[in-house]
C-alpha positions as CSV (number, residue, x, y, z in Angstrom):
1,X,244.8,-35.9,65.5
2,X,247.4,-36.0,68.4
3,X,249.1,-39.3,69.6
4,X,249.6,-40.2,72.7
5,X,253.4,-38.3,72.9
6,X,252.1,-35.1,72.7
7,X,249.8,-35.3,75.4
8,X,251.0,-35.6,79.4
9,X,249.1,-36.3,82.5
10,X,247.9,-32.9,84.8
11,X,249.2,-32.5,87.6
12,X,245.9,-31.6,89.2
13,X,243.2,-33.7,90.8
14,X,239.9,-33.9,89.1
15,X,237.5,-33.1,91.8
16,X,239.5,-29.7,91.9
17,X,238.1,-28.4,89.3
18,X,234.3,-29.7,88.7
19,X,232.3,-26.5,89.7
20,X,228.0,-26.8,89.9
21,X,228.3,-30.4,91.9
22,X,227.3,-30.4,95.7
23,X,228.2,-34.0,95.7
24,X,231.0,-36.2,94.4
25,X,231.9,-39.7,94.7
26,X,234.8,-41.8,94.2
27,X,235.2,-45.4,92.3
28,X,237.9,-47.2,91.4
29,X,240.6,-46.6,89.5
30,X,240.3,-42.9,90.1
31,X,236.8,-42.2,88.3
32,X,234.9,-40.0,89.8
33,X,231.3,-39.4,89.5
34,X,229.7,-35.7,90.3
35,X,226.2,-35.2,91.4
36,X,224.2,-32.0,91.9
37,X,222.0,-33.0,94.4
38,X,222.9,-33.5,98.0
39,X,222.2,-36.8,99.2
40,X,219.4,-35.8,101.8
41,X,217.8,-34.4,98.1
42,X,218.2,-37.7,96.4
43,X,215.9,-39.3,99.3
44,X,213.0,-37.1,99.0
45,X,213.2,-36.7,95.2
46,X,212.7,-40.8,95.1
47,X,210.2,-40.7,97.9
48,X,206.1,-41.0,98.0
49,X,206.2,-37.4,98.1
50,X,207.6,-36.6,94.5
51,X,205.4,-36.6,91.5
52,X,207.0,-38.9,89.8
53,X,209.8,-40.3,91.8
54,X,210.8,-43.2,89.3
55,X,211.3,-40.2,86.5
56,X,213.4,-38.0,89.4
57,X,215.8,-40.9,90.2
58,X,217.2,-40.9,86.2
59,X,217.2,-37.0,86.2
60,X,219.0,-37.0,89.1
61,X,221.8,-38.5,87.9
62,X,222.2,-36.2,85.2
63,X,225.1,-33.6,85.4
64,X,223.0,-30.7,83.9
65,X,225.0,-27.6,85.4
66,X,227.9,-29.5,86.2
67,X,231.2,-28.0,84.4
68,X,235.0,-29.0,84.9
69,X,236.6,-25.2,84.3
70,X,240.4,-24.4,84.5
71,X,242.8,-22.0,83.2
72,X,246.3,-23.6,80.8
73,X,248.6,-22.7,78.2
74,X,248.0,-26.2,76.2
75,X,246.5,-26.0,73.0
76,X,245.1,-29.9,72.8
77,X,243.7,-31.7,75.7
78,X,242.0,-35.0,76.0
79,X,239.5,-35.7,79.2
80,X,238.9,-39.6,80.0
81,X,235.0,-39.6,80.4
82,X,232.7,-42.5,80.4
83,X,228.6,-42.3,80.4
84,X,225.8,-43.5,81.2
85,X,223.3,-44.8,78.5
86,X,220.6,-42.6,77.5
87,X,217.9,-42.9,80.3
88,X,214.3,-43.6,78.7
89,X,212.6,-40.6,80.6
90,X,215.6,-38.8,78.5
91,X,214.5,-40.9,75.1
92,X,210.9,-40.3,75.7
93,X,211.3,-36.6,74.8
94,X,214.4,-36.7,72.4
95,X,212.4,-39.0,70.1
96,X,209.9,-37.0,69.9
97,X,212.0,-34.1,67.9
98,X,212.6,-33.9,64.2
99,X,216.6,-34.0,64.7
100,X,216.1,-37.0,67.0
101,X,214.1,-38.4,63.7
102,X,217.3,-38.2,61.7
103,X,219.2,-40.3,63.9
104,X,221.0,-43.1,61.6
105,X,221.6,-46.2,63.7
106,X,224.7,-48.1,62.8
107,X,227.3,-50.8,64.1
108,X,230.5,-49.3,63.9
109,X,233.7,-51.6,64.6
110,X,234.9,-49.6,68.5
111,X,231.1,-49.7,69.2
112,X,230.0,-47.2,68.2
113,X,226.0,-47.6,68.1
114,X,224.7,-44.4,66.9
115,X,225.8,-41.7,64.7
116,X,223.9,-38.4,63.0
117,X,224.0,-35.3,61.7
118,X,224.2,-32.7,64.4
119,X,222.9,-29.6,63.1
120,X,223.9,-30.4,59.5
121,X,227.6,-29.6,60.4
122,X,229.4,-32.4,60.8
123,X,229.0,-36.4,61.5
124,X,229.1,-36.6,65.5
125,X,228.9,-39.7,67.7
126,X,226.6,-40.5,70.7
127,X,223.5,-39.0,70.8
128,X,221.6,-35.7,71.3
129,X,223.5,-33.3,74.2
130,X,227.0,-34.3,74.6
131,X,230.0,-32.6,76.3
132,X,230.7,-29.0,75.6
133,X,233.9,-27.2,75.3
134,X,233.8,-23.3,75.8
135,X,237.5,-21.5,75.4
136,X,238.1,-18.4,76.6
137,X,234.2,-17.4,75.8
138,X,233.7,-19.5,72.3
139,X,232.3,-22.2,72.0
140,X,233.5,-25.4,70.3
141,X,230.1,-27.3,69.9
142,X,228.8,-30.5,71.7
143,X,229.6,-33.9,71.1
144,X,229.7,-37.8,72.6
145,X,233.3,-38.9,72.2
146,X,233.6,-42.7,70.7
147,X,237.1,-43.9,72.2
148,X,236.8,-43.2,75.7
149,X,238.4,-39.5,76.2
150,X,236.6,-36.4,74.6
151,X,239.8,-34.7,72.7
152,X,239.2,-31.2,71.4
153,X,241.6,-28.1,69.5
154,X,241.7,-25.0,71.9
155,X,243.4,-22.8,69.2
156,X,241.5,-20.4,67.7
157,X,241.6,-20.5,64.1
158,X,241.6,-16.4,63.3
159,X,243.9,-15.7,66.2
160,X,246.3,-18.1,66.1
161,X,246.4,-20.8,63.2
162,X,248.1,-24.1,63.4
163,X,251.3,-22.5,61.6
164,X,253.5,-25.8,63.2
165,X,254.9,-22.8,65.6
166,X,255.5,-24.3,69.1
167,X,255.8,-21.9,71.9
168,X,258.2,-22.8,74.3
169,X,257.7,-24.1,77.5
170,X,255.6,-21.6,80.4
171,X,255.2,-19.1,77.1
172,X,252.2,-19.7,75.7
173,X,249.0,-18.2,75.4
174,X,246.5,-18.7,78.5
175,X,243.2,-20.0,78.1
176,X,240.1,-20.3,80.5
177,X,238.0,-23.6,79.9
178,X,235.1,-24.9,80.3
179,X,234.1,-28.4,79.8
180,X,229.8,-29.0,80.4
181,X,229.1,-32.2,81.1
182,X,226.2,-33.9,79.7
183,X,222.5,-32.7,80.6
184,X,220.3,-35.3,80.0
185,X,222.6,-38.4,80.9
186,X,225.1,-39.2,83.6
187,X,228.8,-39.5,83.2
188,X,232.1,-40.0,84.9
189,X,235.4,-38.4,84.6
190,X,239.0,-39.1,85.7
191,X,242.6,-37.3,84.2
192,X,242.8,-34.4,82.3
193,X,246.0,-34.3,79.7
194,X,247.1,-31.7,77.6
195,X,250.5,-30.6,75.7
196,X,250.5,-27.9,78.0
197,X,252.9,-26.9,81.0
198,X,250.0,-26.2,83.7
199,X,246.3,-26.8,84.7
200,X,245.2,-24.4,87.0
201,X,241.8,-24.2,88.5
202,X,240.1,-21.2,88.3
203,X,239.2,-19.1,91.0
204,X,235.8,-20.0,93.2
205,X,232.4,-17.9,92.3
206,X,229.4,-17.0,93.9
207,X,226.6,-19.0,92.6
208,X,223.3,-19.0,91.1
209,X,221.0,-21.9,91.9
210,X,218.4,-23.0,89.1
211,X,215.4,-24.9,90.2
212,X,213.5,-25.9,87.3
213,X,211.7,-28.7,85.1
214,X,212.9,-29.7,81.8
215,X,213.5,-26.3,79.7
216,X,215.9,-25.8,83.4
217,X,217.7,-28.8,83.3
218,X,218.4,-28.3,79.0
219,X,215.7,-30.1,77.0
220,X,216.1,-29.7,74.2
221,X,219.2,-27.0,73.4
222,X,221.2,-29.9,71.8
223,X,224.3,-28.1,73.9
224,X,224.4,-28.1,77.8
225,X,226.7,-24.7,76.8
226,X,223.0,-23.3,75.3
227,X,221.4,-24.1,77.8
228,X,219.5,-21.3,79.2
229,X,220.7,-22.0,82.8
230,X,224.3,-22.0,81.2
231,X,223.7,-18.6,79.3
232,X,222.4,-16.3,82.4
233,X,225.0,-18.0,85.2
234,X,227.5,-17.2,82.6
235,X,227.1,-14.0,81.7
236,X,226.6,-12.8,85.0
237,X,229.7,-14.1,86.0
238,X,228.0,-16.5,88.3
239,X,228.7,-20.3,89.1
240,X,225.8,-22.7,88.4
241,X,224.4,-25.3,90.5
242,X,221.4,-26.8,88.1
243,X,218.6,-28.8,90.0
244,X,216.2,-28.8,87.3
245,X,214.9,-31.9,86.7
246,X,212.1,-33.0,83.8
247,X,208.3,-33.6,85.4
248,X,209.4,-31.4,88.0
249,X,206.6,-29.7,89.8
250,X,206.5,-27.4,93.1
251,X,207.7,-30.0,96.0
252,X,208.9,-28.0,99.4
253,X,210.9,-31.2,100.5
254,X,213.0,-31.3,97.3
255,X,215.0,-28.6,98.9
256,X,215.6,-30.3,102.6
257,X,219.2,-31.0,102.7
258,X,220.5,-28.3,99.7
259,X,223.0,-27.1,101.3
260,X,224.1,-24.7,98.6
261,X,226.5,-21.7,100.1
262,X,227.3,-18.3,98.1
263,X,224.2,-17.8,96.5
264,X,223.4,-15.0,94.7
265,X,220.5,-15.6,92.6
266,X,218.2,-18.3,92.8
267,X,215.7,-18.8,90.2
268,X,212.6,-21.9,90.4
269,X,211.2,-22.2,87.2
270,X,208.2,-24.5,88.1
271,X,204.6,-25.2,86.8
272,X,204.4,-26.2,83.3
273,X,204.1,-29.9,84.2
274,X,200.7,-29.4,86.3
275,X,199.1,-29.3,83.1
276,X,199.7,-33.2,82.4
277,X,197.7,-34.3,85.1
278,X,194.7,-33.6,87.3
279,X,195.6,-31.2,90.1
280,X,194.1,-29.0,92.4
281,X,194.8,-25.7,93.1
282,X,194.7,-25.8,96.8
283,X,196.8,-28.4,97.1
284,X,199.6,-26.5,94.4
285,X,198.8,-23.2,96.5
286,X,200.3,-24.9,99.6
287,X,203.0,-26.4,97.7
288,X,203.9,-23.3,95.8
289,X,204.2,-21.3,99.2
290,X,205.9,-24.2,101.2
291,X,208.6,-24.2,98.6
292,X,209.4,-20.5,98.3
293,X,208.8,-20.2,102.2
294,X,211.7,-22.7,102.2
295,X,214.1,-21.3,99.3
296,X,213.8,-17.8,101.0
297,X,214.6,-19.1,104.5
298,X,217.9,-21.3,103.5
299,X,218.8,-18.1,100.7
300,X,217.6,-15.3,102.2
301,X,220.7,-13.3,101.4
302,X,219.9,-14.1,97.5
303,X,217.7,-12.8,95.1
304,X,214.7,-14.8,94.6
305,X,212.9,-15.2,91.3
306,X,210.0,-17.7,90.4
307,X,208.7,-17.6,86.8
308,X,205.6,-18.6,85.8
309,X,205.1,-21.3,83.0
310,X,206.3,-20.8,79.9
311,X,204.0,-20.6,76.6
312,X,203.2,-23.8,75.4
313,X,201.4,-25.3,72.3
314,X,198.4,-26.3,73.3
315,X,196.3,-26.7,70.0
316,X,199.1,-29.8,69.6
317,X,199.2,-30.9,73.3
318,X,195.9,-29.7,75.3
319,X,195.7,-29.3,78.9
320,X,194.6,-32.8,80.9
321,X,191.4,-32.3,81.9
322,X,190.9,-32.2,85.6
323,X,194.2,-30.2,85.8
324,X,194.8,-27.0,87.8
325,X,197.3,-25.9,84.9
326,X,195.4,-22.6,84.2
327,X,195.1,-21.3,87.8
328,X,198.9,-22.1,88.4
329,X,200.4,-18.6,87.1
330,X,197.8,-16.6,89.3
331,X,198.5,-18.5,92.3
332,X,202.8,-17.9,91.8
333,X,201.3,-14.2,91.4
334,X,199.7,-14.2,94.7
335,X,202.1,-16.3,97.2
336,X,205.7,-14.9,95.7
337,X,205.3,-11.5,97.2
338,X,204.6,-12.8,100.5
339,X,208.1,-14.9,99.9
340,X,209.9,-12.1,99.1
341,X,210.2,-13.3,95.7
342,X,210.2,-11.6,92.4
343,X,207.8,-12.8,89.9
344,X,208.6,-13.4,86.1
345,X,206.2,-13.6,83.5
346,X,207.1,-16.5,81.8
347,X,204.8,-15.7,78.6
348,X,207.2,-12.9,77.9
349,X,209.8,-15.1,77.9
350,X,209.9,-16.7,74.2
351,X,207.7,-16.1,71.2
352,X,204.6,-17.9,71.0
353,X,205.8,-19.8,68.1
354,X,206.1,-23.7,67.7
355,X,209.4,-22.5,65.7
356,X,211.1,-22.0,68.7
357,X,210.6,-25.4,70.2
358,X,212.6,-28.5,69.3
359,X,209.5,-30.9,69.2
360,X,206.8,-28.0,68.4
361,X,205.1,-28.2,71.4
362,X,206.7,-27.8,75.0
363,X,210.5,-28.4,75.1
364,X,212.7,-25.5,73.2
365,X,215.2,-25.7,70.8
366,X,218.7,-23.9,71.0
367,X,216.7,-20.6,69.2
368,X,214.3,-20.5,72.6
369,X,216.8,-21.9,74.6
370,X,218.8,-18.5,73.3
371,X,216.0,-16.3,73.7
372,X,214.6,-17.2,77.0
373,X,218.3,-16.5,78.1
374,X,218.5,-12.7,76.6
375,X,214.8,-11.8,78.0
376,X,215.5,-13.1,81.7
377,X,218.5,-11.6,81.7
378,X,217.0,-7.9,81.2
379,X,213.5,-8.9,83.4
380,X,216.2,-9.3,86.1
381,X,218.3,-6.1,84.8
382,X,214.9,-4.1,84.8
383,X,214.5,-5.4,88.7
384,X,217.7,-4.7,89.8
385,X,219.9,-2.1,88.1
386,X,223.3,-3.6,88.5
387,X,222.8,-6.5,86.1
388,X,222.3,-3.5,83.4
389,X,225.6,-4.2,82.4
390,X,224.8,-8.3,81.3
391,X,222.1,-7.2,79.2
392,X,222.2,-5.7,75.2
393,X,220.2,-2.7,74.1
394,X,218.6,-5.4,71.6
395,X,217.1,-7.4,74.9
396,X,215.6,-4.4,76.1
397,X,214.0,-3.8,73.1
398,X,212.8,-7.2,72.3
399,X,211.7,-7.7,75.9
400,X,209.6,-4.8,75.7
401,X,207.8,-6.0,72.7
402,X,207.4,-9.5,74.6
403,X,205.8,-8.0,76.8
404,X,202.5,-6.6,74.7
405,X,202.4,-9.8,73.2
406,X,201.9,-11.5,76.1
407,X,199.3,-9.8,77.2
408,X,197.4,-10.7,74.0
409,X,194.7,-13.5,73.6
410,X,196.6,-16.7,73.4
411,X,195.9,-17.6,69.3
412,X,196.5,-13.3,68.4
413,X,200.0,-13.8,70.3
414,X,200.9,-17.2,68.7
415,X,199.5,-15.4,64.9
416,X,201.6,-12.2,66.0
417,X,204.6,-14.3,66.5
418,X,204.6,-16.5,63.6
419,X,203.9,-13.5,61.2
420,X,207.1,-11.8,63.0
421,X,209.2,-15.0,62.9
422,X,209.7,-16.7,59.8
423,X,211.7,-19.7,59.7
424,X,214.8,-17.7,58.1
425,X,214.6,-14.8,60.2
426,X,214.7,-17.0,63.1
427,X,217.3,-19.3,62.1
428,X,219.5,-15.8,61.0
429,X,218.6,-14.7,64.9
430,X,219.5,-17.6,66.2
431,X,223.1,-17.6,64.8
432,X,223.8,-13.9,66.0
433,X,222.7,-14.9,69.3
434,X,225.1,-18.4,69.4
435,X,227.8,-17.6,67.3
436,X,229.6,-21.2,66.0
437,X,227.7,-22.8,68.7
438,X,226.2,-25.5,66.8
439,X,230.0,-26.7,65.4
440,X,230.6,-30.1,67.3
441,X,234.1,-30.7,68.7
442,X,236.1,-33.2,66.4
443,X,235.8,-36.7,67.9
444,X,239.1,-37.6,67.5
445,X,240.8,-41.0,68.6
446,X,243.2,-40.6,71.5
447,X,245.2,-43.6,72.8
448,X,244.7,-42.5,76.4
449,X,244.4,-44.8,79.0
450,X,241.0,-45.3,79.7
451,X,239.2,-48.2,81.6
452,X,237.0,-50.4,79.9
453,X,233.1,-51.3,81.5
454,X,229.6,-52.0,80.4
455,X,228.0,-48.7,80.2
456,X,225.2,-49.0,83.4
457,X,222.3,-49.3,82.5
458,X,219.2,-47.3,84.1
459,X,216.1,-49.9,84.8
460,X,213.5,-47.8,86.2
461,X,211.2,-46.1,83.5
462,X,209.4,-42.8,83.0
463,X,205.7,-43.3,84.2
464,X,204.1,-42.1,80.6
465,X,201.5,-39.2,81.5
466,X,198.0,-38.8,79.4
């Protein structure tokens, strides 16, 4: 616990160092809100001509992607953050998981309304997702913070134990950090302190642009840090703009107005969602070509990639009849080479095993949130040599098994992938892939000044599909 002496204001402004918004916009008392959507986006995502526009409008408002990174020499630091409540498009999935399940609802005396076990680590506070604090490559672990400012330890406990030895002042050890902000809710952020003598922000990167559904914008990793979108940007170095959004499907005019600059990679992860409703395949066809037509012209100095939908469950969740879902893959196929696009075969992706999704069906868990990560990561190495370096001889290997399977009959692959994936094995897997990823940051009280409101609530509803 620090008190309030230890800790002093940064001399730095917020908005300087929030990386992955395009947008950012200023209340009172010096709270700032950061969107990734340009505003142009925001008006055709809520228009007649999105899917579900009422579902887009909460997504939006998420800050999936959205980091606050800088380098300092402090050892504590406390961020004032205040967020949104949990948006019922964002409830209709999470209480559909077993963790969610566990959730033990109680009335705590600062207000505290819900409290559970994340992982079986530790008592955390909030709810599913949270903010995420990476130091110089490890991660701390996701939380909600209860008293207004998320406060977190950047020492690391093998390298340099809390002996009581203060360095002196402009002396000690620097640090890169990375905050990630929430992924399934909104928030806002004002001052940074720490017990440190500077905040610096790191230096600008060239970006990669995710354009996904819900696996894209971090359903259900439990982390925005596992997030698979978080995983690949990082390791290649890469600053990530995240305009994944749940219900997402192919919709050209979602991209008028991105005006998103130093792109490197851009990768649309689209299609999964046609399967919840009737669809027809030359209407997705046009779609599908208007929107890579579109992401080629405005990024045509990037590398495009469009997957094709991941494996689902469908003996628990079958496809709607009337839907197009089963011709969607063939028609990415056939239009991405004409859009200078590289296709990804998003069956190879994760095993086709219900063990790797959080609610057994379609959204995964941090273990396919972690594998979906290493297996794009060497489909683009195997595409383009110079990412060779970002990718493990284990990837390679596993990819190339992924591969085979995927070209089996759909209950052979899912038999081959349960017999190769037992629930231990996978668990074991999962923690070599995520080391101490799952430990939450301690939700310590800090009496930093922090202004009270009513959380905002978020009226409109998810339109329930059947």
């Amino acid at each position: 616990m620090v008190s309030n002496e230890s800790l002093t204001l940064a001399n730095v402004r917020i908005e300087d160092l929030l990386s992955g918004a395009l947008d950012i916009v200023t209340l009172q008392d010096g709270w700032v809100r950061p969107s990734r959507f340009a505003q142009a986006q925001l008006l055709a995502l809520t228009s007649c001509m999105a899917w579900h526009p009422g579902l887009y409008r909460q997504m939006a408002r998420t800050t999936a992607g959205i980091s606050i990174r800088f380098a300092t020499d402090a050892t504590e630091l406390a961020l004032a953050v205040r967020y949104d409540e949990e948006p019922s498009g964002t409830s209709s999935v999470l209480d559909s998981i077993p963790e969610r399940a566990a959730l033990v609802r109680s009335k705590a005396d600062d207000g505290a309304a819900l409290v559970y076990d994340l992982r079986d680590h530790s008592v955390a506070y909030g709810a599913y997702d949270g903010f995420s604090v990476v130091v110089d490559g490890r991660p701390l672990g996701a939380c909600f913070p209860r008293f207004g400012a998320l406060h977190a330890s950047l020492r690391d406990p093998k390298k340099d134990p809390d002996n009581g030895v203060v360095a002196l002042p402009g002396l000690g050890q620097r640090r890169e950090v990375t905050i990630w902000l929430p992924s399934l809710r909104g928030c806002e952020v004002r001052e940074l302190w720490t017990n440190g003598t500077y905040v610096d922000p790191l230096p600008s990167r060239k970006r990669m642009l995710v354009i996904g559904d819900a696996s894209g914008q971090g359903f259900c990793s439990g982390d925005p840090a596992c997030a698979w979108p978080a995983v690949v940007s990082e390791r290649l170095g890469l600053e990530l703009v995240n305009q994944s959004l749940e219900g997402q499907v192919f919709q050209p005019t979602a991209l008028l107005g991105a005006d998103v600059d130093d792109v490197e990679h851009v990768v649309i992860e689209l299609g999964l969602h046609y399967r919840w409703e009737r669809c027809s395949a030359t209407v997705v066809r046009q779609d599908v070509r208007g929107m890579l037509n579109e992401a080629s012209r405005r990024w045509g100095d990037a590398r495009l990639w469009v997957l094709t939908p991941i494996w689902f469950n469908r003996m628990s969740s079958p496809v709607q009849e009337g839907s197009c879902y089963d011709a969607v893959a063939k028609i990415i196929e056939d239009v991405a080479p004409r859009c200078a696009a590289t296709v990804v075969d998003g069956l190879a992706l994760m095993d086709h095993s219900s063990a790797l999704f959080a609610d057994g069906v379609e959204h995964p868990g941090a273990k396919g949130h972690a594998q979906i990560a290493r297996r794009l990561l060497e489909r683009m190495a195997q595409e383009d040599p110079r990412l060779r370096t970002y990718v493990d001889v284990e990837a390679s290997q596993e990819v190339a098994a992924s591969q085979e399977v995927a070209k089996l009959p759909e209950d052979e692959a899912q038999e081959l992938a349960e017999e190769a994936l037992p629930e231990d094995e996978a668990q074991e897997l999962a923690e070599e892939a995520l080391p101490e990823a799952t430990k939450p940051v301690a939700a310590a009280k800090v009496e930093v000044p922090v202004a009270e409101r009513p959380t905002e609530s978020i009226r409109s509803r998810k339109r329930r599909r059947r």
